[in-house]
Backbone bond lengths (Angstrom), bond angles and torsions (degrees), N, CA, C in turn:
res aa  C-N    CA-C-N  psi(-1)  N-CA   C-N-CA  omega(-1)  CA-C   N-CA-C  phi
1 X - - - 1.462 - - 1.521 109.16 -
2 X 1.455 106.19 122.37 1.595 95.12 171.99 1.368 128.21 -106.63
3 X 1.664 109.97 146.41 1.820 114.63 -150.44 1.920 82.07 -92.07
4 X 1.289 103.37 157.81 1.373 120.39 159.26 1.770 112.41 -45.29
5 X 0.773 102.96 -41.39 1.622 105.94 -167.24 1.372 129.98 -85.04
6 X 1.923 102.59 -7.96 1.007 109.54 -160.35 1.556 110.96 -75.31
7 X 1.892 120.80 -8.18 1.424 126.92 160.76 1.404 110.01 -78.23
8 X 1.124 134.91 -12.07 1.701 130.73 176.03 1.571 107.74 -23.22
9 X 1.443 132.02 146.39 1.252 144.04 -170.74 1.568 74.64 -92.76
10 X 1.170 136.45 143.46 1.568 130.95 160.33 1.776 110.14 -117.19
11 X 1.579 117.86 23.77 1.304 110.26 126.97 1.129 140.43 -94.99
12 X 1.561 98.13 -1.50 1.718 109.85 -174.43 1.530 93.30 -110.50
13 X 1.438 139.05 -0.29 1.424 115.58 141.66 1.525 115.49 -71.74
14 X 1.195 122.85 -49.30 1.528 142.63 -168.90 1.993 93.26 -25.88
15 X 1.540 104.94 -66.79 1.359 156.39 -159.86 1.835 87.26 -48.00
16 X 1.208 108.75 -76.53 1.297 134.23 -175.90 1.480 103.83 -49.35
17 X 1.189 128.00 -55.40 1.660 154.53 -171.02 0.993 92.60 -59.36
18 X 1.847 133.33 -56.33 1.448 118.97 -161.87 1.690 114.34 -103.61
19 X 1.152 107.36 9.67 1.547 108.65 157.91 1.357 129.73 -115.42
20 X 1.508 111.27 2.45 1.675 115.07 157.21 1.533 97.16 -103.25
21 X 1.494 89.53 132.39 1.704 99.43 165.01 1.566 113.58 -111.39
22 X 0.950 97.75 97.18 1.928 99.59 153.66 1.589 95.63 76.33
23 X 1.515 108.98 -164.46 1.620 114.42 175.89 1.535 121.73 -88.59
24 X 1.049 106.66 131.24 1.519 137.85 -160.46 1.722 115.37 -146.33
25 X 1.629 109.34 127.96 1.223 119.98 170.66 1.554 103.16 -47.93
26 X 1.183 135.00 148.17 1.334 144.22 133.66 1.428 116.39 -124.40
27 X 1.225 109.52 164.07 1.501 122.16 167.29 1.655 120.76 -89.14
28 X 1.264 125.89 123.19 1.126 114.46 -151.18 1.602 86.16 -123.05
29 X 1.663 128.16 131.07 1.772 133.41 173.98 1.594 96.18 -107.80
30 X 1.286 95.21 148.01 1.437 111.72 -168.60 2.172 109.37 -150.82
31 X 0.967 106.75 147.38 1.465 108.87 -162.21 1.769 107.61 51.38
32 X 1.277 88.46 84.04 1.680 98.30 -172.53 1.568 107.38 -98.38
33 X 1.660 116.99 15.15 1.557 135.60 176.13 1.650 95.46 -83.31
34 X 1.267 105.57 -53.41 1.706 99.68 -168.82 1.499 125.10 -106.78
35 X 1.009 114.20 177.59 2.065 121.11 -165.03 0.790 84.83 -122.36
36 X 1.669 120.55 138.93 1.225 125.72 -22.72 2.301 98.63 -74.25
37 X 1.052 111.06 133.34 1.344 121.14 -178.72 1.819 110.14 -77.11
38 X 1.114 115.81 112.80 1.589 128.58 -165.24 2.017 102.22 -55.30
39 X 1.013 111.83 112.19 1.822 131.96 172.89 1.609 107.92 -93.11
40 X 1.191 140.33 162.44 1.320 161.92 128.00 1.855 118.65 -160.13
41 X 1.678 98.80 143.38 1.301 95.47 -166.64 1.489 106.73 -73.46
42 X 1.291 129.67 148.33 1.133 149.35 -166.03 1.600 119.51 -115.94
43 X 1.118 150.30 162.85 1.576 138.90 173.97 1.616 104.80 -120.05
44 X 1.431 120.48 119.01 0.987 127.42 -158.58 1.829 104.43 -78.41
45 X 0.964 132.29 132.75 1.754 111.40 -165.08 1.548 107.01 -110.24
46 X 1.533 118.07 -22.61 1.054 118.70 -166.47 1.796 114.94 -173.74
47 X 0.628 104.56 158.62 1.976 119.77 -175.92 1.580 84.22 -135.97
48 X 1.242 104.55 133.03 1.674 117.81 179.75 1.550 104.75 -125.72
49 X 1.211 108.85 168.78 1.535 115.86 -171.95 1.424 118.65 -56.69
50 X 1.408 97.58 -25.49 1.352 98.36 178.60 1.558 127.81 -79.65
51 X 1.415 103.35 -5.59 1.460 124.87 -150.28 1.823 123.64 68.57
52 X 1.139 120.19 12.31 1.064 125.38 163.52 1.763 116.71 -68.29
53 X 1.455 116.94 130.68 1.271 109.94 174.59 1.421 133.37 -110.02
54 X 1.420 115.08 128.37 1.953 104.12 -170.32 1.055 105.16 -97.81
55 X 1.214 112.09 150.19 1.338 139.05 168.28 1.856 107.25 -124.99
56 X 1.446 116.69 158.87 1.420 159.34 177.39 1.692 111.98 -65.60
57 X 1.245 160.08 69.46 1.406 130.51 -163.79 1.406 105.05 -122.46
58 X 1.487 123.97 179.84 1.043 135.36 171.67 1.582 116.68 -111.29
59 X 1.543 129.20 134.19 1.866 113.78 -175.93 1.428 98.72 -57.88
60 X 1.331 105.87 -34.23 1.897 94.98 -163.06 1.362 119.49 -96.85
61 X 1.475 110.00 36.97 1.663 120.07 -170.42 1.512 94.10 -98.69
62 X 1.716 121.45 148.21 1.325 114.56 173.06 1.415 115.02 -63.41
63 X 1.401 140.52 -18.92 1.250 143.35 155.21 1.153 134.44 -23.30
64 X 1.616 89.71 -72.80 1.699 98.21 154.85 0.944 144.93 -22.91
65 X 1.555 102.59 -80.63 1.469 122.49 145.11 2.061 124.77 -7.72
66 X 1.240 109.47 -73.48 1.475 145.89 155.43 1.004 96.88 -30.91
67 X 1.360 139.25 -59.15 1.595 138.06 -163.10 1.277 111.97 -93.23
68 X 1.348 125.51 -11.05 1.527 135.08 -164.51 2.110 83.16 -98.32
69 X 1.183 116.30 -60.06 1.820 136.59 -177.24 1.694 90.95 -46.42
70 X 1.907 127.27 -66.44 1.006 140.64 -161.52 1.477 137.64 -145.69
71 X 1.394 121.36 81.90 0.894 109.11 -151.08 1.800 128.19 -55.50
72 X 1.388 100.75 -23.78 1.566 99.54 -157.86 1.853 113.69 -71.23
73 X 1.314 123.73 140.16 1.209 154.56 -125.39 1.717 112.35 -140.06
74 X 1.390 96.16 96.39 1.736 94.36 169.67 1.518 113.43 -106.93
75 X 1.028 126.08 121.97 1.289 142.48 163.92 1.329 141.37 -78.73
76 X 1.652 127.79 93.87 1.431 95.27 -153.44 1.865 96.25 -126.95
77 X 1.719 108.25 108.56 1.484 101.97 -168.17 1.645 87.59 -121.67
78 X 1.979 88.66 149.27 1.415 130.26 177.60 1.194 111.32 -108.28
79 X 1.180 108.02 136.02 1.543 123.30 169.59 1.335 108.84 -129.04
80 X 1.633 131.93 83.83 1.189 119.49 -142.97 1.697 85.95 -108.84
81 X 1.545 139.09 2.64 1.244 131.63 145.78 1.159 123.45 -67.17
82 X 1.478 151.25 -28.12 1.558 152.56 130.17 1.090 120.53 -76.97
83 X 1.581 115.33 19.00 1.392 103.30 172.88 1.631 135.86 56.77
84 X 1.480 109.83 22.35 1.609 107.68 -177.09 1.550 95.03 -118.39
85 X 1.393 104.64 128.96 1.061 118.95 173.93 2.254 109.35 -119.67
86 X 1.896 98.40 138.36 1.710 87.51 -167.55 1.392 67.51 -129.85
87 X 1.626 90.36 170.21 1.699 114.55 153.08 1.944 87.64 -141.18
88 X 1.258 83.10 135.50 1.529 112.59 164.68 1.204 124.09 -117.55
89 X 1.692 110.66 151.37 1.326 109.28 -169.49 1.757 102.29 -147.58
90 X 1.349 118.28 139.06 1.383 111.84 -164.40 1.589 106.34 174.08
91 X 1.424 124.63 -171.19 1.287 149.18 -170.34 1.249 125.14 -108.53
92 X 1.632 108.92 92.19 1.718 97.12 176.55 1.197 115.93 -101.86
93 X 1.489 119.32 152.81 1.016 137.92 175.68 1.678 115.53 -129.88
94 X 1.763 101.64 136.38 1.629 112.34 172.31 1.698 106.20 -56.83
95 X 1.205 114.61 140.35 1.280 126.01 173.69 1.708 123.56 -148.36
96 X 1.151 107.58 90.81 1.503 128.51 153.97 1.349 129.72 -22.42
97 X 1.365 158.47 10.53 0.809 152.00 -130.79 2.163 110.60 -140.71
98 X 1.379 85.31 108.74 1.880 90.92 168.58 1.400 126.88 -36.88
99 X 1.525 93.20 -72.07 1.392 106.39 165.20 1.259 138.37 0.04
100 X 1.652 87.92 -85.90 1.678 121.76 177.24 1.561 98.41 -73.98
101 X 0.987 139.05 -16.86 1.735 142.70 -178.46 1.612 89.27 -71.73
102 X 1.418 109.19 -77.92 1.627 111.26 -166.79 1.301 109.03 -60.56
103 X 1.232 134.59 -1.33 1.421 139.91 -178.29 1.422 90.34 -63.99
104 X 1.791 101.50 -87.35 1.416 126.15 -159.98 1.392 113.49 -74.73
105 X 1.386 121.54 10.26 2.163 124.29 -165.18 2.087 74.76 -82.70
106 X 1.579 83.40 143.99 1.894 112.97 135.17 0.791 103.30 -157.47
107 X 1.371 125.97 157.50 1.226 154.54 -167.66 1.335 117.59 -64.10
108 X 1.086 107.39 -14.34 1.548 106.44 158.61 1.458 139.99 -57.85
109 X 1.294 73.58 -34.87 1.967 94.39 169.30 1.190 125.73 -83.54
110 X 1.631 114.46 44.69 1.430 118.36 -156.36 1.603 67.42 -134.59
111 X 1.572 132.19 -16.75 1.682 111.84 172.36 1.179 115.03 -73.09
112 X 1.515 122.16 -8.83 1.661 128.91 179.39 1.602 108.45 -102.40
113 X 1.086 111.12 -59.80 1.476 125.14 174.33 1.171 126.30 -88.56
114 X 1.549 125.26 169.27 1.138 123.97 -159.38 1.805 97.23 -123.27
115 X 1.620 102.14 36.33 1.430 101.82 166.37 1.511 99.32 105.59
116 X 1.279 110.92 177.12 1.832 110.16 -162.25 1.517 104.55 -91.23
117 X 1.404 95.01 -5.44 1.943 88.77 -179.30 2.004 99.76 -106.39
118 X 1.222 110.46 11.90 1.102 107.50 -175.24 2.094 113.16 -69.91
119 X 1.343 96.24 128.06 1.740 104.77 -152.37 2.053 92.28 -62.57
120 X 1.008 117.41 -21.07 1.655 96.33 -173.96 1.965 113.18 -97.28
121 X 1.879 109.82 9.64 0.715 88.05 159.33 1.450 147.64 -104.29
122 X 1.193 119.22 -178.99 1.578 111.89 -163.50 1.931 100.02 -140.05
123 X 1.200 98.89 153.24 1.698 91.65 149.78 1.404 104.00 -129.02
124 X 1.549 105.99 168.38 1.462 111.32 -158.68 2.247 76.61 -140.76
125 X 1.771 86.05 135.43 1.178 90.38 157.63 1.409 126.50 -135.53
126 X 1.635 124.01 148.36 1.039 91.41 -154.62 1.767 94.28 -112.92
127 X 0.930 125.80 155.75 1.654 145.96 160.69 1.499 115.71 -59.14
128 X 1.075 148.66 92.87 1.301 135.03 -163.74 1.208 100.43 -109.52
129 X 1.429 113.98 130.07 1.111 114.13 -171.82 1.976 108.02 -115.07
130 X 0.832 115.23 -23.26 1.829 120.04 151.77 1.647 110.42 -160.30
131 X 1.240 93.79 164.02 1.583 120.95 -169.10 1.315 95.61 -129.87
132 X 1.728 120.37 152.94 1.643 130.96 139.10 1.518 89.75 -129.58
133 X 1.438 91.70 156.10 1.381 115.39 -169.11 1.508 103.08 -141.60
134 X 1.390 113.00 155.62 1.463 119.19 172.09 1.620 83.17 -134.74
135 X 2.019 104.63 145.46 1.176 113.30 172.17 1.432 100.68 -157.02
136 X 1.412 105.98 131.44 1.218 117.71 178.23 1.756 112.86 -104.87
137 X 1.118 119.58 114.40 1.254 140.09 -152.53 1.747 103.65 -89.19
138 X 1.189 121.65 12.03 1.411 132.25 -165.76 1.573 90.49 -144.73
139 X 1.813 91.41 163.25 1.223 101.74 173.00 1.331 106.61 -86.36
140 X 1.610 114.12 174.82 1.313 125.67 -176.90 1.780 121.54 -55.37
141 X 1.177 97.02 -32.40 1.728 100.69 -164.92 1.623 92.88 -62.26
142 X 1.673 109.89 -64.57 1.404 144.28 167.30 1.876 83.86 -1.67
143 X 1.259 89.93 -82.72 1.751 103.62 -144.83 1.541 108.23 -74.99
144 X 1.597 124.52 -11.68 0.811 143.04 164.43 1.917 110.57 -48.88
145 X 1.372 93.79 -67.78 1.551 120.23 168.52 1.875 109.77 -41.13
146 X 1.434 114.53 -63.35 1.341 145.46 173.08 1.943 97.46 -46.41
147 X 1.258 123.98 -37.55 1.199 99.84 -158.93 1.657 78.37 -111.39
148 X 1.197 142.87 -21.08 1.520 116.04 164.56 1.101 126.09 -90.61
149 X 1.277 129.53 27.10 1.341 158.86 133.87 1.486 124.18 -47.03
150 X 1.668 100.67 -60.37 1.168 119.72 -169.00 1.883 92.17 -65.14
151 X 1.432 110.04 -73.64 1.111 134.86 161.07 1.660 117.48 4.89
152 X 1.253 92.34 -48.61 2.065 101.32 -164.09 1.617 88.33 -100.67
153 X 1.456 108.53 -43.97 1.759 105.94 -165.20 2.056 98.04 -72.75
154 X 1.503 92.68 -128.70 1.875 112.55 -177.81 1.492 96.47 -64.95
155 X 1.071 146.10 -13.28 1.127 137.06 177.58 1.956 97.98 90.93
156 X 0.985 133.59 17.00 1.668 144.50 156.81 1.049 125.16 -92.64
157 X 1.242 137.28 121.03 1.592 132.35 -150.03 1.689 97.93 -123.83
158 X 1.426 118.03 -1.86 1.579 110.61 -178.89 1.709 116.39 58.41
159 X 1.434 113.76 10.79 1.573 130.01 -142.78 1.291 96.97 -101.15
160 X 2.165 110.53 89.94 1.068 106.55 -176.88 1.619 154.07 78.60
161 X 1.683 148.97 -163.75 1.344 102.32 168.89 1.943 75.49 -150.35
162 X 1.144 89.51 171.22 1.637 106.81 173.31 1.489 115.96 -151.77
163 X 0.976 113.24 151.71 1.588 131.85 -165.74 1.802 130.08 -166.56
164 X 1.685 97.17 167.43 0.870 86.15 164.12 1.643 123.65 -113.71
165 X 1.393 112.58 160.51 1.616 104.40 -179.44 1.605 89.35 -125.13
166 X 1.635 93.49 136.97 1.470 98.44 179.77 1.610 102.04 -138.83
167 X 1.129 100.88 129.17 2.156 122.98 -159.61 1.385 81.54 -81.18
168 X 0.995 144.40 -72.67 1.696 137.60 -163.95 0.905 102.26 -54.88
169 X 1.526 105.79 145.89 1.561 146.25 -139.03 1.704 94.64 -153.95
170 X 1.915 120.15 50.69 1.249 119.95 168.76 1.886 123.52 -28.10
C-alpha cells in the first residue's frame, strides 16, 4: 500500500523540522478560491517525520467546513523571537484517529475542547507540499545593526538566508 509521503524530499522535511519548534500559534487561510480568503489562528501541534503537520480542530468550526469545500492550506507561522518566519502551502485533511489524539493531547486543550473524547473534535493534518522561509541566523540587535548597514552602505544587509523548501520528491 502506498502512503502519501512516501515521495517526501526528506531534506526538505529535515529543513522544515528544524525551523519549527514545538507548538506555536499560527495563522491558518482556508478557501484560498475566494476574496477575502477565510484566516483564524490555529496551534500548530506537531511536524511529523513525514513532514506532515497536525493541528487541533473543531467539526463545527468554519474551517472545517472550508476544508471539507477545499482542501488546499496556507500556513503562515512567526517566530518573531528567532526570527524565522515560513509560509506553507499544502493539503489538509480531517483525521480521526485515538492514537495520534493521545499522542499530541495536553491539557491545555481542555480550554477549547471538552476533553479527548469530546464528539466535535477532530485533528486535521496537513500534507505540505512547499514552504519559503526567511531565517535570520543572528540575534535581533545583530541583524538590526546588519540591516542598517545594508541600508546606509550598497543597500545588502548579508541579513540572514531565505528559501525555498520543497517536500516533493518528483
Amino acid at each position: 500500500m502506498s502512503n502519501k509521503n512516501d515521495t517526501k524530499d526528506k531534506n526538505g522535511v529535515k529543513k522544515l523540522k528544524a525551523l519549527i519548534d514545538g507548538p506555536k500559534v499560527v495563522m491558518m487561510a482556508t478557501r484560498l478560491d475566494k476574496i477575502p480568503f477565510s484566516v483564524c489562528p490555529m496551534t500548530l501541534q506537531q511536524v511529523d517525520e513525514q513532514g506532515d503537520i497536525w493541528f487541533f480542530s473543531s467539526k463545527d468550526s468554519s474551517h472545517f467546513e472550508d476544508i471539507t469545500f477545499d482542501n488546499r492550506v496556507q500556513i503562515i507561522y512567526l517566530d518573531d523571537d528567532n526570527q524565522i518566519y515560513i509560509s506553507i502551502f499544502g493539503n489538509a485533511t480531517h483525521v480521526e484517529d485515538d492514537k495520534k489524539t493521545d499522542e499530541l493531547w495536553s491539557p491545555m486543550l481542555n480550554n477549547w475542547y471538552n476533553g479527548k473524547d469530546d464528539p466535535n473534535l477532530v485533528l486535521l493534518s496537513l500534507n505540505v507540499e512547499n514552504a519559503y522561509y526567511w531565517d535570520s541566523e543572528e540575534n535581533k540587535l545583530v541583524s538590526f545593526f546588519k540591516m542598517i548597514g545594508g541600508a546606509i552602505s550598497d543597500g545588502t544587509s548579508g541579513f540572514g538566508n531565505k528559501g525555498e523548501i520543497n517536500l516533493q520528491n518528483y
